[in-house]
TORFIDO-979388 format. One line per 10 residues: number of its first residue (from 1); for each residue x, y, z of C-alpha. Coordinates in nm, 4 decimals, decimal comma. Layout:
BEGIN
NUM> X:Y:Z ~ ...
END
This chain:
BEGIN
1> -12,6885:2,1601:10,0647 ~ -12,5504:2,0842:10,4429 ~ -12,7207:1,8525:10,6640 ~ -12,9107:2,1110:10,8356 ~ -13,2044:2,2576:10,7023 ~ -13,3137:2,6267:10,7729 ~ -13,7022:2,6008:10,7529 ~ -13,9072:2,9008:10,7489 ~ -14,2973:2,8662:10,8656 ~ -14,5295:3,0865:10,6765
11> -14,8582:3,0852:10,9038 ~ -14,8357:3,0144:11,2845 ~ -15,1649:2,9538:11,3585 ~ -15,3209:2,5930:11,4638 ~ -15,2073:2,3823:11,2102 ~ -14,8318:2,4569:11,2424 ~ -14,8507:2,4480:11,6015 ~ -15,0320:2,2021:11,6361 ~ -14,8029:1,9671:11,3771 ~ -14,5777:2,1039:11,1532
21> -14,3433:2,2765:11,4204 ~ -14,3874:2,0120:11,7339 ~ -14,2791:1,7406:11,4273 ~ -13,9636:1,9904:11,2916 ~ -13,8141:2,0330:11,6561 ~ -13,8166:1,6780:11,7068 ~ -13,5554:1,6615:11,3895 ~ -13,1875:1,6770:11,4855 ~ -13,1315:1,7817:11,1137 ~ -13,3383:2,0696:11,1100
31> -13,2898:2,4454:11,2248 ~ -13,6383:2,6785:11,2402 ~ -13,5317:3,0236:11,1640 ~ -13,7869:3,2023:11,0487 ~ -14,1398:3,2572:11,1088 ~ -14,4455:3,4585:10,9010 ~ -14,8197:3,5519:10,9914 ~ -15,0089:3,8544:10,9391 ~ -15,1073:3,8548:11,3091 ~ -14,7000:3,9097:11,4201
41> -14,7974:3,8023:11,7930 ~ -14,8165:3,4754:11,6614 ~ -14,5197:3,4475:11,5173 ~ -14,3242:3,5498:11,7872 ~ -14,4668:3,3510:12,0014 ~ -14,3732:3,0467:11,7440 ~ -13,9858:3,1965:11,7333 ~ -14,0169:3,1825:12,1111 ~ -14,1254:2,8499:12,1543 ~ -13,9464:2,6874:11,8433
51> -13,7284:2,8807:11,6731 ~ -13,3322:2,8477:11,6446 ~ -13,1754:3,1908:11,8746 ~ -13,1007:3,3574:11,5488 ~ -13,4964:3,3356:11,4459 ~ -13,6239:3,5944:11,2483 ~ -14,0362:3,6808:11,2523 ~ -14,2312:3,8452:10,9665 ~ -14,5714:3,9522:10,8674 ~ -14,5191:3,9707:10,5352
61> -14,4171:3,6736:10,3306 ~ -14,2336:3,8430:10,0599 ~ -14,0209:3,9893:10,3037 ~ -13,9165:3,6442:10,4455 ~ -13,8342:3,5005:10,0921 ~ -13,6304:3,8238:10,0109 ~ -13,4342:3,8474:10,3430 ~ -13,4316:3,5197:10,5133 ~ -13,1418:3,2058:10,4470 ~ -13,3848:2,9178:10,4649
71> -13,3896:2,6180:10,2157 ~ -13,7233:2,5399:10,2740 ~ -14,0519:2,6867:10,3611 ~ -14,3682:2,5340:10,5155 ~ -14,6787:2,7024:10,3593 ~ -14,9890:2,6597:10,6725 ~ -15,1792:2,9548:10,5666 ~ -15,5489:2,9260:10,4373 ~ -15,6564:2,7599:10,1352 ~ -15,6961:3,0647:9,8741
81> -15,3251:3,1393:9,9376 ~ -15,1780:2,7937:9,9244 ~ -15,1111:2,8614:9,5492 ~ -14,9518:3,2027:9,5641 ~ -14,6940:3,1244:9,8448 ~ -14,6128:2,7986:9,7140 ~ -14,5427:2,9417:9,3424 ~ -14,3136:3,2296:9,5367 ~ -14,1075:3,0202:9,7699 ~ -14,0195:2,7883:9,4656
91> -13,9167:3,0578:9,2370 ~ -13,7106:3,1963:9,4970 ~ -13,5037:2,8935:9,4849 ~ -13,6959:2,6795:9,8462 ~ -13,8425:2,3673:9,8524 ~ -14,2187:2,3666:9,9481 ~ -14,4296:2,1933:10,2315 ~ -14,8009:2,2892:10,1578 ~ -15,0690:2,2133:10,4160 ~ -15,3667:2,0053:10,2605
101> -15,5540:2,0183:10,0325 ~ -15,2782:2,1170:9,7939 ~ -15,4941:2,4564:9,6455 ~ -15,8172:2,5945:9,6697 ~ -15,8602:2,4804:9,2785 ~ -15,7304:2,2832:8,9846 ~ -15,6140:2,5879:8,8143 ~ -15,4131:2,6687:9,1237 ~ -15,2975:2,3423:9,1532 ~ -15,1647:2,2825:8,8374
111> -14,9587:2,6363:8,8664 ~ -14,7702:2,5048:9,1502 ~ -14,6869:2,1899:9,0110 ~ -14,5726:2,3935:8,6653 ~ -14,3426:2,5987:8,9476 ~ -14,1865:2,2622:9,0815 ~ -14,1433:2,1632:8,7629 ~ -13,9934:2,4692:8,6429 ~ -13,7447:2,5357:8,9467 ~ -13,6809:2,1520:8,9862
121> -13,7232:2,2099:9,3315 ~ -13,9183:1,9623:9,5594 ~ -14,2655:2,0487:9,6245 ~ -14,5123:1,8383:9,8391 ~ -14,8452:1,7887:10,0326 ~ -14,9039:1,7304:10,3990 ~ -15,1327:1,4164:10,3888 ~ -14,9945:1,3219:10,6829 ~ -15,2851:1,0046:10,6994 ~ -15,0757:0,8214:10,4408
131> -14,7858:0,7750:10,7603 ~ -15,0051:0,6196:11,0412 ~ -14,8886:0,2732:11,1127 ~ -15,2700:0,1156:10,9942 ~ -15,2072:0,3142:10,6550 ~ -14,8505:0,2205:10,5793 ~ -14,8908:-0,1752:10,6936 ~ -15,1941:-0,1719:10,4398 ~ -15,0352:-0,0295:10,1386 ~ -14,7309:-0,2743:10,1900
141> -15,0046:-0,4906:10,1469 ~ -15,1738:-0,3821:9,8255 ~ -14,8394:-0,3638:9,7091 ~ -14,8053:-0,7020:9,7399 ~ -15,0842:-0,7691:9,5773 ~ -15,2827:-0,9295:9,9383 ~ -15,6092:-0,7863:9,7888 ~ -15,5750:-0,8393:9,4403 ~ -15,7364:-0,6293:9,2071 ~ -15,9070:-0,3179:9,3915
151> -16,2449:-0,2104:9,2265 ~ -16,3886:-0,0827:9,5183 ~ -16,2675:0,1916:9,7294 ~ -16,4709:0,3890:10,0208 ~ -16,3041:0,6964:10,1399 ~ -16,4643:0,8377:10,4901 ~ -16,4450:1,1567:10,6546 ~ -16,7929:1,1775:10,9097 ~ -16,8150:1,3775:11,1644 ~ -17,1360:1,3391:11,3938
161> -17,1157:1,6873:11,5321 ~ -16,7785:1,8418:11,4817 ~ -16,7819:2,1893:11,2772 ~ -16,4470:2,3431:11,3137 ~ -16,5626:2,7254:11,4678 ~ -16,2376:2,8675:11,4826 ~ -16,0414:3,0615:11,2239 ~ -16,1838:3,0538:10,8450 ~ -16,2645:2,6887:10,8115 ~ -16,6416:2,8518:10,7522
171> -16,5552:3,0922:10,4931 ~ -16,6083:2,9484:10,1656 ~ -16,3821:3,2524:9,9575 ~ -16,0699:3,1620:10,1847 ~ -16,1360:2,7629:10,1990 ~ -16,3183:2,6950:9,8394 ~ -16,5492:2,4313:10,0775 ~ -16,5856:2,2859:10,3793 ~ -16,5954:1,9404:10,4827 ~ -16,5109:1,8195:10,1565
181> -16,1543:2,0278:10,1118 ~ -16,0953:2,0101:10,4605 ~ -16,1129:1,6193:10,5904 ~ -16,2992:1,4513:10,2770 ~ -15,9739:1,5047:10,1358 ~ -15,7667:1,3713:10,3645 ~ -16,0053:1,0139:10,2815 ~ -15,9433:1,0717:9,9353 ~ -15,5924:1,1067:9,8816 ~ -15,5612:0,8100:10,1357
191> -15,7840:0,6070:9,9261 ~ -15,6217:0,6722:9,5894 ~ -15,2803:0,6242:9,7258 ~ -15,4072:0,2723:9,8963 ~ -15,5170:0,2070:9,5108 ~ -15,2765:0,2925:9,3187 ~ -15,5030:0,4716:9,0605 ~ -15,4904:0,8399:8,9933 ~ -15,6582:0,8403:8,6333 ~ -16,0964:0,9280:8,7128
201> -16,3007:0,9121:8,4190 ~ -16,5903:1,0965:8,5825 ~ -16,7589:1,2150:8,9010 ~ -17,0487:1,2686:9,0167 ~ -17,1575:1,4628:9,3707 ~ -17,3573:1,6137:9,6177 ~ -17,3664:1,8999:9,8709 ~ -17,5597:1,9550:10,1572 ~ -17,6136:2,2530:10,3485 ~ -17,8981:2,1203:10,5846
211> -17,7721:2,1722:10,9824 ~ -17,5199:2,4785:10,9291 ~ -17,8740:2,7301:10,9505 ~ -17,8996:2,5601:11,2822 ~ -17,8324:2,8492:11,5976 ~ -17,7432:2,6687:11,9644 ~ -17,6628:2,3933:11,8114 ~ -17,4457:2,0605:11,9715 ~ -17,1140:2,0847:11,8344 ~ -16,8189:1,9066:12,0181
221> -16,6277:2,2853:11,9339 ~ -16,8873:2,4965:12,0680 ~ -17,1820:2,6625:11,8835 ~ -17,1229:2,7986:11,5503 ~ -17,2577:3,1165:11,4320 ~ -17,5019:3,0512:11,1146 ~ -17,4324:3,3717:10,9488 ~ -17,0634:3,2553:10,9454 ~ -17,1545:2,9391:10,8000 ~ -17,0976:2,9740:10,4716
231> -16,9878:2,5888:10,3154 ~ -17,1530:2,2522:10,3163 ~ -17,2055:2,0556:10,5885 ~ -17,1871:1,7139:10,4029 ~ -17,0326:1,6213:10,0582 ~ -17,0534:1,2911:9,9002 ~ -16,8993:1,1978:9,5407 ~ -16,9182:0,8740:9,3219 ~ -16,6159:0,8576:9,1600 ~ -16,5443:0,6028:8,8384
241> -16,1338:0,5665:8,7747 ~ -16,0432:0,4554:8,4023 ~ -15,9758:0,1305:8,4740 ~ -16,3553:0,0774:8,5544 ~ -16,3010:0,1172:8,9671 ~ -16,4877:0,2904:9,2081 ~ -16,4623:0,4988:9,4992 ~ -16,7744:0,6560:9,7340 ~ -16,6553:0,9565:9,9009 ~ -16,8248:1,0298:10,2408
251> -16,7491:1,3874:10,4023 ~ -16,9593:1,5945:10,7105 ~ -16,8799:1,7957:10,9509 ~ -17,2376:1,7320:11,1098 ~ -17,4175:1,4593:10,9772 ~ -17,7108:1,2331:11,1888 ~ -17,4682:0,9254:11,2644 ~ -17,3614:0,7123:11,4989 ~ -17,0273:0,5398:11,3565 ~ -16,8092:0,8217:11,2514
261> -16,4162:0,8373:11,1964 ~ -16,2209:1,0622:10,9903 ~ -15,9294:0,9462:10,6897 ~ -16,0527:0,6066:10,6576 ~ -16,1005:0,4038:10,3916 ~ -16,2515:0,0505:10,2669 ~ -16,1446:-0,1480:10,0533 ~ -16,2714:-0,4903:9,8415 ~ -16,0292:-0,6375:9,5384 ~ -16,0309:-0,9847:9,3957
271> -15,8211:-1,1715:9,6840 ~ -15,9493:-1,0194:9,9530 ~ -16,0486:-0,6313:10,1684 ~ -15,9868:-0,4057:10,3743 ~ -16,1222:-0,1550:10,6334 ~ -16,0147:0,0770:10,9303 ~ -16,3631:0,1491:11,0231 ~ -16,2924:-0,0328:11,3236 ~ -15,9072:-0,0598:11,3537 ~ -15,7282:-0,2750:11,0394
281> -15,9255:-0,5385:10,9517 ~ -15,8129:-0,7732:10,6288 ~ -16,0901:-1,0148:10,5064 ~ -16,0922:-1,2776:10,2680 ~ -16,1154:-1,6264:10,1136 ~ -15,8887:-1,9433:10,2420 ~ -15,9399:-2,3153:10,1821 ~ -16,3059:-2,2728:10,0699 ~ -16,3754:-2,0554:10,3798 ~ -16,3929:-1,6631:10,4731
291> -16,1960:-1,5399:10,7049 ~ -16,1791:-1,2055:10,9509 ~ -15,8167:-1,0527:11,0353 ~ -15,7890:-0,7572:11,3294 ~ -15,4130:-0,6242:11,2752 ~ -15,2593:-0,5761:11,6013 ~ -15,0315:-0,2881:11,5266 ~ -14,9408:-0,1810:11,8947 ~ -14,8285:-0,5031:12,0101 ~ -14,5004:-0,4933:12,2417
301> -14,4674:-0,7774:12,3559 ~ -14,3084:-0,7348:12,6638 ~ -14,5241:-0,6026:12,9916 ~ -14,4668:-0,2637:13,1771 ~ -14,3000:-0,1265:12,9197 ~ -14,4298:0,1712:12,6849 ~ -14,2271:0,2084:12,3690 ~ -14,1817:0,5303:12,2207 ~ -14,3909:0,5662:11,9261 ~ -14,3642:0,7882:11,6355
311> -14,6813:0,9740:11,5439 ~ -14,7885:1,0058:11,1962 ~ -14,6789:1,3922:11,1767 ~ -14,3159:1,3379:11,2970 ~ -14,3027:1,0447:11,0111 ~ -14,3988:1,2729:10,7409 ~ -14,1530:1,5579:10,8823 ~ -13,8897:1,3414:10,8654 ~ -13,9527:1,1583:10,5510 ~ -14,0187:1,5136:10,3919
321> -13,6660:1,5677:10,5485 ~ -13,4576:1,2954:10,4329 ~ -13,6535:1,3538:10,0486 ~ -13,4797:1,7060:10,0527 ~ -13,1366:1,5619:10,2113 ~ -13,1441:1,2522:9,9438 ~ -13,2679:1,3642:9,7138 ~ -13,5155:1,1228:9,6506 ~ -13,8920:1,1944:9,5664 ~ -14,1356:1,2574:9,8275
331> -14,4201:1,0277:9,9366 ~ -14,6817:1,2512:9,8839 ~ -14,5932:1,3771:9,5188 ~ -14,7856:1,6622:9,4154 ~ -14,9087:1,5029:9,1016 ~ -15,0536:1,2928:9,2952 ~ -15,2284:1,5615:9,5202 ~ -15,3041:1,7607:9,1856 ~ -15,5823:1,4500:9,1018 ~ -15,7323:1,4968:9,4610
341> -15,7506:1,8074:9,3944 ~ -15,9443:1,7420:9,0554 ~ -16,1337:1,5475:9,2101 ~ -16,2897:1,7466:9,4712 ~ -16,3685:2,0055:9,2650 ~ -16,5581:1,8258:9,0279 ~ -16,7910:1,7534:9,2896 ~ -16,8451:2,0500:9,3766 ~ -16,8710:2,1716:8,9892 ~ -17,1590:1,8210:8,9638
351> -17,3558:1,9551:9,2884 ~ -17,3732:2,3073:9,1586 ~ -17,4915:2,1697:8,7709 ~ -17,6158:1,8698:8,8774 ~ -17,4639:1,7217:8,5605 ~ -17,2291:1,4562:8,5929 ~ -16,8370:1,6067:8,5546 ~ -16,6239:1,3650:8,3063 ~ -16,2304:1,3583:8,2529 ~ -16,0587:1,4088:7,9309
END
């Protein structure tokens, strides 16, 4: 493979232009030459703004795998197609960038990690949470074993009064869920990754659908329209791992709070914790007495100057990148993003039964 990479898009709509293609054009080793939606406006107005001059748009993805040179593709498309793209653009010989959560189930999951398998080609999640400078600093951490042994794991995703209005994030048969697949699992994957344990034993959950009835209501995206509203407002899980650790999941989109924040997690193991409730904090026990740690992660050092800094999107682009050029595997590995996966749906599968779901 040279050391450029044609990348083709498939879905131009917020999430690619608000991350995926800002993050590519940023990458010296990277060409965009091909773009996809079923609303072609969009994707010429992507080509316009980010493609290479040779750029070629389509509406219909088949057509770009057939006709286009790319060696990757970025899949940004709703959740119920996730699987279907992802399983193409493999067997036709690209690697695969899928948008969060990796499928709208397990079953579609698992097929496009059978693909990756199958094609040996390189196939991986956009959890871009896992490359913000708090998260990264605090795994080096648990890797070193600063905490000790986790047991205890809080993943958060609240949201006093944000519902997403736009696009299909209400539609339950495109998403499979709302808050939950959307930002609960952003808190989960983060979580499990922090942990280092992808092996549940059982879950139990709950789903709420108790403001989304609500016309006029506050909503930092406008009103939303409650015959659109079709998910949960709020999803919680209790999750047990094998190992006897546990993780609460907290998820909403509109919940009565007043501390909120969105992939965070908490952590408590035998040396010490962890949270970014309220920036990185690191807690523990030293000479017989507690102490309180707030990680400075910004710090310069030097006055009237303003670094550049790297966001967490144009980290995982070019880590996703230099995975492909290397050859190496990538940081989100979609084994790993497989177990989120899991895992969210057996909450929803516990709500629904009310039974709790266990793991072979």
């Amino acid at each position: 493979m040279s050391k450029t990479l044609k990348i083709g898009v498939i879905g131009c709509g917020g999430i690619a232009n608000g991350k995926h293609l800002p993050s590519l054009s940023q990458l010296s080793e990277v060409q965009l030459v091909a773009f996809c939606d079923i609303v072609e406006e969009r994707a010429v107005k992507a080509a316009a703004e980010y493609g290479a001059p040779e750029a070629k748009v389509y509406t219909d993805y088949r057509e770009l795998l057939k006709e286009s040179d790319v060696d990757v593709i970025h899949v940004c498309t709703p959740n119920d197609s996730h699987a279907e793209i992802t399983v193409a653009s493999l067997e036709s010989g690209r690697h695969v960038m899928c948008e969060k959560p990796m499928a709208k189930t397990a079953a579609q999951a698992r097929q496009m990690l059978d693909a990756a398998k199958r094609t040996g080609k390189k196939l991986s999640i956009a959890y871009q949470n896992r490359f913000r400078s708090d998260s990264l600093y605090l795994k080096e951490l648990c890797e070193n074993g600063e905490l000790g042994d986790i047991y205890l794991g809080k993943a958060l995703a609240l949201r006093r009064r944000a519902v997403p209005t736009w696009g299909v994030f209400l539609d339950e048969e495109k998403q499979g869920g709302g808050p939950l697949i959307d930002i609960g699992t952003h808190a989960l994957d983060l979580t499990l990754w922090l942990m280092d344990n992808y092996e549940p034993k059982s879950v139990t959950g709950s789903v709420f659908h108790k403001l989304g009835n609500r016309a006029n209501a506050a909503n930092a995206f406008g009103p939303w329209d409650p015959e659109q509203f079709k998910v949960e407002d709020s999803a919680f899980g209790f999750i047990t791992m094998k190992n006897g650790a546990t993780i609460i999941l907290e998820s909403s989109w509109a919940l009565n709070v007043v501390e909120f924040g969105e992939a965070k997690t908490l952590l408590c193991g035998t040396e010490g914790g962890a949270d970014m409730t309220n920036g990185l904090r690191i807690n523990g026990e030293r000479l017989s007495r507690l102490y309180e740690t707030k990680v400075d992660l910004d710090a310069g050092g030097v006055a009237f100057f303003e670094g550049k800094k790297e966001t967490d999107a144009t980290r995982e682009a070019r880590a996703w990148v230099e995975a492909i050029l290397e050859d190496k595997e990538p940081l989100v590995k979609p084994e790993q993003a497989l177990v989120v996966t899991e895992i969210l749906e057996a909450i929803y599968e516990s709500a629904r039964t009310g039974k709790t779901v266990y793991f072979d």
